[in-house]
N, C-alpha and C positions, 0 to 999 in steps of 0.2 A: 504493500500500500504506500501510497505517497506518505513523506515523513521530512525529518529534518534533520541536518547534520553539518559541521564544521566542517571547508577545506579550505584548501591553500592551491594556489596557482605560482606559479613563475610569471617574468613579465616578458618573455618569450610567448608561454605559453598564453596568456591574456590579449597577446596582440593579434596572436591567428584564430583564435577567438571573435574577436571584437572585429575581424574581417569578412565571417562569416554572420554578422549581424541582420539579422529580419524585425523591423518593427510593424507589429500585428495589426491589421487595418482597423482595427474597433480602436485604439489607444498611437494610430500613426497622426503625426504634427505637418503642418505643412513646410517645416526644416527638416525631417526626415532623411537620413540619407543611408541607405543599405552596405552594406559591406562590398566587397570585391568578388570574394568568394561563393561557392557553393551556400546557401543558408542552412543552418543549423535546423534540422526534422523534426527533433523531439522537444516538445512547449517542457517536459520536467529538466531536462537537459540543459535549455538554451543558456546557458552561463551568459551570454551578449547581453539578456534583454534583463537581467538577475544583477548582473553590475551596473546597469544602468539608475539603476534605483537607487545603489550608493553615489551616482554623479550626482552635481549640480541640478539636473534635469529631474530625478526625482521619482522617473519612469517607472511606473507601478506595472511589474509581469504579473505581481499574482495579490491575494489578501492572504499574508502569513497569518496561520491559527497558534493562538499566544498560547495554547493550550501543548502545543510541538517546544513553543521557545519555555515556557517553564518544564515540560519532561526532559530536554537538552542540557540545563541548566542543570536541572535532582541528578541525570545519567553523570554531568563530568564531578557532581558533589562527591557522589559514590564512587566516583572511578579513582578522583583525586586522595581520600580519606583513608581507602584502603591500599594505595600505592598501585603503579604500574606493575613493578616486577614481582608485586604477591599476587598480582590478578591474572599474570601471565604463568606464573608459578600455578595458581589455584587452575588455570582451564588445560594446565598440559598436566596434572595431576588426575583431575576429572578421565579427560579425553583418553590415558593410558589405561585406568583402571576401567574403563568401559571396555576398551578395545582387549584387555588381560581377560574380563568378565566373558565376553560375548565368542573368545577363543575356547575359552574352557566348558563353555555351554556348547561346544561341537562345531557354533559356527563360522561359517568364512566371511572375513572382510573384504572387503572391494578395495582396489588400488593397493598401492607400493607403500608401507607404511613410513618411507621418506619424503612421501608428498602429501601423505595425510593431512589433511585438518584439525587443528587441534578443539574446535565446536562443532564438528561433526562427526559422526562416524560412520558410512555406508556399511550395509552387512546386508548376504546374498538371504531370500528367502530359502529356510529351506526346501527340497523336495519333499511334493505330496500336501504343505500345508499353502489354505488360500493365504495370499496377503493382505486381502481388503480384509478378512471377516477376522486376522487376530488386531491387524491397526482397529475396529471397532471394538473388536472384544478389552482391547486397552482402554481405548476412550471411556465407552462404557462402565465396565467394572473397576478401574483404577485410575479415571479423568485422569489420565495418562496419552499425549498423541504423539506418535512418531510419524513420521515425513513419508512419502510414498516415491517414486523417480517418474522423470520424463524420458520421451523420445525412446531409444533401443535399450535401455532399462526399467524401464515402465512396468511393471510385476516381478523385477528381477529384484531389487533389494529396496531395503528401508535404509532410512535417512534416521539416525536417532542423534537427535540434539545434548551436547553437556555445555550450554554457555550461559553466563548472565548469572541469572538466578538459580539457575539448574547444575552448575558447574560446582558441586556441594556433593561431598561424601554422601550425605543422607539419600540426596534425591537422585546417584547414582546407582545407589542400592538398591534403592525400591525400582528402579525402573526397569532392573536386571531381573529382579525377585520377578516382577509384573510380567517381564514376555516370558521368563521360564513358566508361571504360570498358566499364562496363555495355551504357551509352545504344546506344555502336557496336558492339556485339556483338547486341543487337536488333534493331539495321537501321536505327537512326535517325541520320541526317545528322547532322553536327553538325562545326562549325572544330574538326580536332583541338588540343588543348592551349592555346586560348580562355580558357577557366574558367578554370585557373591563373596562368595569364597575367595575365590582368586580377588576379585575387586577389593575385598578389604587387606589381602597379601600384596597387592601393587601400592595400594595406600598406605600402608605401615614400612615399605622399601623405600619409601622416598621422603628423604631427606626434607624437599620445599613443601610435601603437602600441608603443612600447617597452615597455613593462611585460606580460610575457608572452607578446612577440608574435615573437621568437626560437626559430627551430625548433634 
């Protein structure tokens, strides 16, 4: 969904920007004057028309919801208070002991675990079990949702999240307990209480978990 975030540009990068400039006919002046370039396609995109509104000009692309700039605001309170490197410490903690948990529960991860993501973790369904009906059976029984894939994965693996708020010992745990749950209520084999297991043996290995990592 559309939302709000901080970035930074170079003034390299602001100038082939601001060449590609398009001012939108409901809000164009009769000083108007377009860029050189190709126009920028996407209205969430258009950075040209985004900078303009910090110029002189004052050029209004959209009505910011004050409701994004105070959640932006609480996001870097919380990012600032608990430190960068204990948060980066706390989601590569999370992300390991999911990925130790979901091995020892039998199953296979998707990708090279040197290009993994450290808030996500792809993992293959496995054979014989639907994956729309245990993501529901999560939802359901343990309002619990994991991610589902597009395009030539699209039934092949789930997406399970550990970032933000969910990147916490506790709510590792229960989300490992929650598909092994599932898993055996569909009929698929699996070392009951494995996943956990191993997840709280990855969490007790690591020196950084401390920071958030107390259920």
């Amino acid at each position: 969904p559309p939302g709000s975030a901080p970035i930074t540009i170079s003034d390299r990068a602001a100038a082939h920007i601001m060449a590609r400039r398009h001012v939108e006919a409901g809000i164009r002046g009769a000083d108007a004057q377009d860029g050189s370039r190709t126009r920028i396609g996407s209205n969430y995109f258009d950075l040209a028309m985004i900078m303009e509104y910090w110029s002189e000009k004052r050029l209004n692309h959209h009505t910011e919801a004050t409701s994004m700039l105070y959640a932006a605001r609480e996001a870097a309170r919380i990012m600032v208070e608990e430190g960068l490197e204990a948060r980066f410490a706390r989601h590569r903690a999370a992300s390991e002991a999911m990925a130790a948990g979901l091995r020892a529960m039998g199953l296979t991860l998707y990708g090279q675990d040197a290009y993994r993501m450290a808030n996500v973790t792809g993992v293959f369904i496995p054979d014989g079990v639907d994956g729309e009906r245990a993501r529901t059976r999560m939802r359901e029984e343990f309002e619990i949702e994991i991610g589902t894939a597009f395009g030539p994965l699209a039934g092949r693996i789930w997406r399970i999240g550990a970032m933000g708020y969910n990147a916490m010992k506790h709510k590792v745990l229960i989300t490992l307990g929650a598909l092994e749950a599932v898993l055996a209520a569909e009929g698929h084999a699996l070392p009951r209480g494995a996943g956990v297991d191993a997840a709280r043996a990855s969490y007790e290995a690591m020196p950084g978990a401390a920071p958030g990592a107390a259920s």
